[in-house]
C-alpha positions in Angstrom: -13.3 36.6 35.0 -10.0 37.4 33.4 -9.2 41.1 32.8 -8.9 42.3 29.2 -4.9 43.6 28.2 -4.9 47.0 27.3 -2.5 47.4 24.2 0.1 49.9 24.1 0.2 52.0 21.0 3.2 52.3 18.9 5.0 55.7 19.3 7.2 56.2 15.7 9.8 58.8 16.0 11.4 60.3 13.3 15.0 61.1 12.9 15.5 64.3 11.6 18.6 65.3 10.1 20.2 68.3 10.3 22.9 67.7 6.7 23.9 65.7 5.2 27.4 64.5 3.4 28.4 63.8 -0.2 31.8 62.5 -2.0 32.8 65.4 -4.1 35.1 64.9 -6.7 37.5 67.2 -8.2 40.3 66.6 -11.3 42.6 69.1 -12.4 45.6 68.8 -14.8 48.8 70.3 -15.0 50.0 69.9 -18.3 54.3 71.7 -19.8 56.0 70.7 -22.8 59.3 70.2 -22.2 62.8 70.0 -23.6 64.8 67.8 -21.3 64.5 69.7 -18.0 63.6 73.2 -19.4 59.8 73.8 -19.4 58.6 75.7 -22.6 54.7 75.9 -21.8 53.1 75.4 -19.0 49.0 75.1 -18.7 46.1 74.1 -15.9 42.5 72.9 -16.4 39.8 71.4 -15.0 38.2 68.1 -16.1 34.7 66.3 -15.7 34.6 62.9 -14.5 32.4 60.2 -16.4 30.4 57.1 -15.2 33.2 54.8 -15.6 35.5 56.8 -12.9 32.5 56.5 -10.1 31.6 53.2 -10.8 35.2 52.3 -10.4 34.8 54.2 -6.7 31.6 52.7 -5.5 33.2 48.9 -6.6 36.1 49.9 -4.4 33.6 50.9 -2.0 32.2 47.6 -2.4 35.4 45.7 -1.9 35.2 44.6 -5.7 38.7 43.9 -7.4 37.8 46.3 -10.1 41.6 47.1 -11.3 40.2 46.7 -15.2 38.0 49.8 -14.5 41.1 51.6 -12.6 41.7 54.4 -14.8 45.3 54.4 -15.4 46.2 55.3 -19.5 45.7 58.6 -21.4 45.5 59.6 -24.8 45.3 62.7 -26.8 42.7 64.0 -29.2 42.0 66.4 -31.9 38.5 67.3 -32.0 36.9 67.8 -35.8 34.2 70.5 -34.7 35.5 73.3 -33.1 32.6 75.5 -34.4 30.8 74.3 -31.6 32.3 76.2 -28.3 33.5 74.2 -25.3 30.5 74.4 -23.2 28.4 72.6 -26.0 30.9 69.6 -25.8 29.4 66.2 -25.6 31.5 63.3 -25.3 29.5 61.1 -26.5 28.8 62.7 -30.4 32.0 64.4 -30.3 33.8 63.8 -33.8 37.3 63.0 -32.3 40.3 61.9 -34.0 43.3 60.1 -31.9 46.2 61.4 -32.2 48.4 58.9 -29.9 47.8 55.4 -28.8 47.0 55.1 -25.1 49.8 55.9 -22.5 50.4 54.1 -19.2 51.5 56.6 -16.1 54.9 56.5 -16.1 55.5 56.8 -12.3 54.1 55.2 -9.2 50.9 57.5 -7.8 51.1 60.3 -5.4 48.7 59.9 -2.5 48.1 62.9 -0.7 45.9 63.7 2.3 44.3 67.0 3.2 43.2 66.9 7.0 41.6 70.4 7.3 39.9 70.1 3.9 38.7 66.2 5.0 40.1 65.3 1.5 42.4 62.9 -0.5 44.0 63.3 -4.0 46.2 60.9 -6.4 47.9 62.0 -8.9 49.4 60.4 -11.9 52.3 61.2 -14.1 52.1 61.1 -17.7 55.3 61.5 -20.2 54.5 61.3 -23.9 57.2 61.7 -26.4 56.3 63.6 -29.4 57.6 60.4 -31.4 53.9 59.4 -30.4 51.7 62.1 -31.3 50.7 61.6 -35.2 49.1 65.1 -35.4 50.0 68.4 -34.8 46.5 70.1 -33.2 45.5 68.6 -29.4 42.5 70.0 -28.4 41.3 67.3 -25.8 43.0 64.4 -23.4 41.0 61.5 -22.0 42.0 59.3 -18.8 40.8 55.9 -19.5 40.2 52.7 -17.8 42.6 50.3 -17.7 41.3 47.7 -20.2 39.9 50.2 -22.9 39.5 49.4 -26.1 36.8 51.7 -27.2 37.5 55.6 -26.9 33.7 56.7 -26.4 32.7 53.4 -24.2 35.9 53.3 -21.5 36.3 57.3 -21.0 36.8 57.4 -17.2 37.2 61.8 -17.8 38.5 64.3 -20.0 39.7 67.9 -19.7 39.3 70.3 -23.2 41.8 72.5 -24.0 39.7 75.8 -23.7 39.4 78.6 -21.8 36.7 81.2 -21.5 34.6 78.8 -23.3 36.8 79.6 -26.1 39.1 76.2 -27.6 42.9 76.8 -26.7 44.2 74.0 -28.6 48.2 73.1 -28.2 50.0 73.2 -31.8 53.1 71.4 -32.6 53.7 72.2 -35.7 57.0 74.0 -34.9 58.1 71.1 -32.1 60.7 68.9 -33.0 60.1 65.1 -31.7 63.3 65.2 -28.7 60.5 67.6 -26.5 58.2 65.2 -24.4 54.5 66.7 -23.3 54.3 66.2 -19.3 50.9 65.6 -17.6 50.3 65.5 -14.3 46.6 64.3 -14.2 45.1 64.9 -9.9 41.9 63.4 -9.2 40.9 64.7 -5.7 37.6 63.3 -3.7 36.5 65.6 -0.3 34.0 64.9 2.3 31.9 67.9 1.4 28.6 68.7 3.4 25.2 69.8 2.6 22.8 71.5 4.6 
């Protein structure tokens, strides 16, 4: 008579973790007006990242040639309703008006590595001569990817001109067209944890 197997049971375990890590992403902007070498004004603000900048990431991440969706151009607006404040801004129903065409960097990126802060930043240089700006009133600035066509669809981010939730727009009324606006646009992803 053969003996009957016993089964083992199935122990599961669980794996607990303890945190857990997240890509954090960061822009800021540096932004003078200059005349030749002599800085007249000299600003810094923070900017929001849209869907187009973190597809473009997670395709890189993916190993997908995604240099259409690299965002590489600016161009300057002037927003129609300033009645609403800064914090109420959307994008996406924002009545903007262009006032330059788009503008390619003008200089090769700037890698930079942070070892203690487990971060990475490029930044990208900007020059656009007042010969391009057809109004006299900026009051927001868009990075876009590289084949954009449509200002509301191919936003990769934006910064306002505000501060205190109050619109600090730049006026040029008084600028003749030899000053050039300088922007120095620094996207900058960390390894931030959670716990």
């Amino acid at each position: 008579m053969a003996r009957g197997r016993k089964k083992k049971a199935i122990q599961k375990e669980e794996t607990v973790i303890q945190g857990t890590q997240a890509i954090s992403y960061q822009g800021s902007i540096n932004l003078s007006i200059n005349n030749g070498k002599k800085v007249l004004v000299r600003k810094k603000y923070h900017n929001k990242g849209m869907p187009n900048l973190f597809r473009f990431l997670a395709n890189c991440l993916a190993g997908n040639n995604s240099d259409n969706l690299r965002p590489v151009k600016i161009k300057l607006f002037y927003n129609k309703d300033t009645a609403a404040t800064p914090n109420a801004f959307d994008w996406a129903t924002a009545s903007l008006t262009a006032v330059s065409p788009y503008i390619l960097f003008d200089s090769t990126p700037v890698i930079k590595e942070n070892k203690e802060a487990e971060s990475f930043e490029v930044t990208f240089h900007f020059r656009v001569p007042f010969s391009h700006i057809s109004g006299d009133t900026i009051h927001l600035i868009g990075l876009f990817k590289s084949d954009a066509t449509d200002d509301k669809q191919d936003v990769s981010a934006y910064y306002l001109l505000s501060e205190d939730n109050s619109w600090t727009p730049i006026d040029l009324s008084g600028v003749s067209a030899n000053y050039s606006l300088i922007i120095e646009w620094t996207l900058k992803i960390s390894n931030k944890a959670i716990n």
